[in-house]
Each structure stands twice: as structure tokens, then as C-alpha cells.
C-alpha positions as CSV (number, residue, x, y, z in Angstrom):
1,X,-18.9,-10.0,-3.1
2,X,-16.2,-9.2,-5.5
3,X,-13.7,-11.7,-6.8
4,X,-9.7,-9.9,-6.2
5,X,-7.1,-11.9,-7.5
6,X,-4.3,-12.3,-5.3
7,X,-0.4,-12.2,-7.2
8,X,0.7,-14.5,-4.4
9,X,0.4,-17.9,-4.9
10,X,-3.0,-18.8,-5.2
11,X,-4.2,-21.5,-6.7
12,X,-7.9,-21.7,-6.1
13,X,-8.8,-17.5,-5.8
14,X,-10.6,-16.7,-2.7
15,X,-14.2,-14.5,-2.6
16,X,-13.2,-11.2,-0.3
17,X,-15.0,-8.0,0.1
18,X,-13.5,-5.1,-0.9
19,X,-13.5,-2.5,2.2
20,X,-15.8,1.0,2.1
21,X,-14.5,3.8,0.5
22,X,-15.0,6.1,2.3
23,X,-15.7,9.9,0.9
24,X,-12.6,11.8,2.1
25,X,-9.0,10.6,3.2
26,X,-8.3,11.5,6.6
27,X,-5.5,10.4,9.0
28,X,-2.0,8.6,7.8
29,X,-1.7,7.0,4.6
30,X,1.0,4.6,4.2
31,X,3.3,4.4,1.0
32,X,4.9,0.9,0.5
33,X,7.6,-0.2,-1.8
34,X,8.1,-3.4,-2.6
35,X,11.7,-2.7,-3.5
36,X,11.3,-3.3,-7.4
37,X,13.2,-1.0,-9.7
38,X,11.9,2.2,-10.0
39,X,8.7,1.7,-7.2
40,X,10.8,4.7,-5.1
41,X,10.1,7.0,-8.1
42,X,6.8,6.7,-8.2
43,X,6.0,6.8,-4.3
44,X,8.0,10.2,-4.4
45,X,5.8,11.9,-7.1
46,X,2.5,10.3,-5.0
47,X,4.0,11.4,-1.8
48,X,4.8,14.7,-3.3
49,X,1.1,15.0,-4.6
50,X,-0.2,14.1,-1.4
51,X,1.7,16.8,0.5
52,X,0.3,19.1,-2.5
53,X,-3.3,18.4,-2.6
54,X,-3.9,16.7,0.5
55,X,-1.8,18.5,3.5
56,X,-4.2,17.4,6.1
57,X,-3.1,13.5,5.2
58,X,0.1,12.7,7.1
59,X,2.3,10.0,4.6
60,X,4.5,7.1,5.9
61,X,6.4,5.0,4.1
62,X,7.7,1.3,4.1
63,X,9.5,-0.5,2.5
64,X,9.6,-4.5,2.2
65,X,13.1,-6.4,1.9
66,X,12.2,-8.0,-1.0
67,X,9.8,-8.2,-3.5
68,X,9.8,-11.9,-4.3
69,X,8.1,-12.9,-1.0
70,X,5.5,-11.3,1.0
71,X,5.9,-8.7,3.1
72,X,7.2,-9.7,6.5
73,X,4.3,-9.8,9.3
74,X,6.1,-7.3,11.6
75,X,6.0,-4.8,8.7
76,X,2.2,-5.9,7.7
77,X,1.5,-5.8,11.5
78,X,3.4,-1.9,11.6
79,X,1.5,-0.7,8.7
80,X,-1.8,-2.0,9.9
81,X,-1.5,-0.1,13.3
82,X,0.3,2.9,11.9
83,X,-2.2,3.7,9.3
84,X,-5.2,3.9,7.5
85,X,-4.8,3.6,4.1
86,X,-2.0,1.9,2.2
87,X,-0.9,1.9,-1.5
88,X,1.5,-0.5,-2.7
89,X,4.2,0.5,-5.5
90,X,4.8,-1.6,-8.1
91,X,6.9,-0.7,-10.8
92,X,10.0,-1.8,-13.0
């Protein structure tokens, strides 16, 4: 088991397994942006790369109110049913 530090508030870290890669992305990958300065540009060149290299992959993105609290659970709950992968922007 691999010890992944959390950037929310947590005081005492908590063991979690990372999930399986697997050996090809397949299905709908989900872009989100915190809403921190500059985060759009980068999900635009990934998204852009995506479409490029990957056209098979379908991309969605979200996009969180705030980036000072967690993401809201309807959004979480969204992405988690909606797709298959996420990657998170974080940029300033």
C-alpha cells in the first residue's frame, strides 16, 4: 500500500491504494478545474492533445466553484458516474 498525501486538511495521512492502471485509455475522461488562475489553459492544451492523439477517448469537463474548498458532492458524484478517468488542473 502506498502512502498519498492528501492537500485537504489532513492531519494524520491516511494509507490508500492507488487504483490499476490499466494499459490503454478507453471511454470518457473527465477534465476538472479547480478554478485557479490559469488551470483553463492548461486543460485546453490536454484536451486539445487528447482529441489529437487519443480520438477514441471522449473528454468532459468540470469545473468546481472554488478552489479553497472541496469539490461539491453533486459534482464529485457527476464526475464519478460520467466518467472513467479524471485529471485535476492545478495551476496559477
Amino acid at each position: 500500500m502506498t502512502l498519498i498525501l492528501d492537500p485537504t486538511d489532513e492531519r494524520v495521512p491516511v494509507r490508500r491504494s492507488l487504483t490499476p492502471r490499466p494499459e490503454h485509455l478507453r471511454g470518457i475522461v473527465g477534465l476538472l478545474d479547480i478554478s485557479k488562475p490559469r488551470g483553463s489553459v492548461f486543460l485546453d492544451r490536454l484536451e486539445a492533445l487528447f482529441r489529437e492523439r487519443l480520438p477514441e477517448v471522449e473528454v468532459r469537463r468540470y469545473r468546481k466553484p472554488t478552489f479553497t474548498k472541496p469539490a461539491p458532492e453533486d459534482l464529485r458524484r457527476k464526475i464519478l458516474e460520467e466518467c472513467g478517468f479524471v485529471i485535476e488542473a492545478l495551476a496559477d
